[in-house]
C-alpha positions in Angstrom: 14.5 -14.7 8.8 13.9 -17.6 11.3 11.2 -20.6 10.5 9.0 -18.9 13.3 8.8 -15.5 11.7 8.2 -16.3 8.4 5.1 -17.1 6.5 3.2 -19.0 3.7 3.5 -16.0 1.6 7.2 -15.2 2.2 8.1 -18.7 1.3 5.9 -18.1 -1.9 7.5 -14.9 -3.0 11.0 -16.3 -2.2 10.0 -19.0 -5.0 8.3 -16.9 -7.8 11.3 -14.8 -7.4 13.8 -17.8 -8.0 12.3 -18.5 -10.9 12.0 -15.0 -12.4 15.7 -14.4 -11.4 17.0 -18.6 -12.6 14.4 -19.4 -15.6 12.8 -22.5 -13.5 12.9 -24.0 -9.8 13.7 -27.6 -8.7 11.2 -30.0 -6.6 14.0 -29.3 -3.6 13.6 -25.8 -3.9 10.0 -25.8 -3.7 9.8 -28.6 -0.7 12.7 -26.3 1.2 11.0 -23.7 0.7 7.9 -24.7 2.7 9.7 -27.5 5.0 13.0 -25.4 5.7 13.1 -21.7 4.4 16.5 -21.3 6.2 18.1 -23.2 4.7 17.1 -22.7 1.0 18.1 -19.5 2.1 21.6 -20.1 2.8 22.0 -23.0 0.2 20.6 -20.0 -2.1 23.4 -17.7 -0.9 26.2 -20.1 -1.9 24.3 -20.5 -5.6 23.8 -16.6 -5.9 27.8 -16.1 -5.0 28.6 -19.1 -7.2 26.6 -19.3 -10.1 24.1 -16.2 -10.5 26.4 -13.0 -9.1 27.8 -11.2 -12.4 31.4 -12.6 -12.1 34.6 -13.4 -14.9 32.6 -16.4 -16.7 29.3 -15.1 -18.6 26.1 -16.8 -18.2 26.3 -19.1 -21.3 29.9 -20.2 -20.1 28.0 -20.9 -16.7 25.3 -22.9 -18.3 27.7 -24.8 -20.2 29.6 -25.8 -17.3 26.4 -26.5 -15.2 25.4 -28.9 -18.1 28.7 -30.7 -18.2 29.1 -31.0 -14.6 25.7 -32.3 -13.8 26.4 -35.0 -16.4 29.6 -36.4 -15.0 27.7 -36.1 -11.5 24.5 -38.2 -13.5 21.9 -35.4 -11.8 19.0 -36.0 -12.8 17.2 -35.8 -15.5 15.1 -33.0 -15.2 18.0 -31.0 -13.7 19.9 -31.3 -16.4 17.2 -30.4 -18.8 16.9 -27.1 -16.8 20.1 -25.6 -17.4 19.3 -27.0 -21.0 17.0 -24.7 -21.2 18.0 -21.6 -19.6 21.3 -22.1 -21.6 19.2 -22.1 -25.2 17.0 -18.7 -23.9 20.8 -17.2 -22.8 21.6 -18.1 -26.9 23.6 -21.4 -26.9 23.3 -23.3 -29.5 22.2 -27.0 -29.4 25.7 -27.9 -30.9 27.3 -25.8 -28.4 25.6 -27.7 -25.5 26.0 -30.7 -27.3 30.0 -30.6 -27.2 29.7 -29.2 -23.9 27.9 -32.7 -22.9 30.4 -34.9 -25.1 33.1 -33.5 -22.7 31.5 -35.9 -20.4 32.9 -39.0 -22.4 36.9 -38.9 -21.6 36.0 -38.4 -17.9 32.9 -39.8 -16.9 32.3 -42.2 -19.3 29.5 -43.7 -21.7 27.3 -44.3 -18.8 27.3 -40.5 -17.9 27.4 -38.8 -21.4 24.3 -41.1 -22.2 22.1 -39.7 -19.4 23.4 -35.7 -20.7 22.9 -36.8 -24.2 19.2 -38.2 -23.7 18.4 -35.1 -21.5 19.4 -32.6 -23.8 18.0 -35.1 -27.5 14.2 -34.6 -25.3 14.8 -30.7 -24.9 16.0 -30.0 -28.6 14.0 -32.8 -30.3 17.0 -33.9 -31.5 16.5 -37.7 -33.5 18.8 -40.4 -34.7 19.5 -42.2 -37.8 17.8 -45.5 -37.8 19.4 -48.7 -39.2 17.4 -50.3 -42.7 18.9 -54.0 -41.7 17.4 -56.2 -39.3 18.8 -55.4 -35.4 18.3 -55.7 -32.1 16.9 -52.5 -30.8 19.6 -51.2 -28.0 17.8 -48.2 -26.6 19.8 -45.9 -24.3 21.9 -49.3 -23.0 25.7 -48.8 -21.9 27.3 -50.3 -24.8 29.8 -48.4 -27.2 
């Protein structure tokens, strides 16, 4: 469908249908989609053939991957937390994603696995153990 041709509602339906079909949308989808519907389009393609198209790997496996691989990449936040939670509505366990996420640390670093571990500790409401002796509070720093 060329830019011309298309209209306010088709670049509407295309998005309520992404997120019926994905379990959410990104804020590039949804400026594409009213800025440059062709290519959402064909960047969708690639993602549909990739990612969403019933292939070997299952879903979960998918999500899992998509998890780990946005973490070594530091994506952001939000991004992260999406396939968070489209991988806990597929069934995965917040361990599961957890070690998916710690996979990070051998390749990518603390740096990386920090940003997938505080993503993922806001979706699951996951909390730490705090110290009983006086400390410095570190918050999410780079340290190990």
């Amino acid at each position: 469908m060329s830019t011309d041709a298309r209209t306010p509602d088709d670049a509407q339906d295309y998005i309520d249908a992404m997120a019926r079909e994905r379990g959410y949308v990104l804020d590039y989808h949804k400026v594409m989609a009213r800025h440059d519907f062709e290519v959402l389009q064909a960047t969708d393609t690639l993602v549909r053939a990739a990612y969403l198209a019933p292939r070997a790997l299952d879903p979960r496996t998918k999500e899992l991957l998509f998890i780990l691989s946005l973490t070594v990449m530091r994506a952001g936040k939000g991004h992260i937390q999406s396939h968070i939670r489209v991988a806990l509505d597929l069934g995965v366990t917040s361990q599961e994603i957890l070690e998916a996420i710690e996979i990070a640390l051998p390749e990518a670093g603390i740096v990386a696995f920090q940003a997938g571990l505080d993503a993922w500790r806001e979706v699951v409401g996951a909390d730490g153990v705090e110290p009983t002796v006086q400390v410095h509070q570190g918050g999410s720093g780079t340290g190990g």
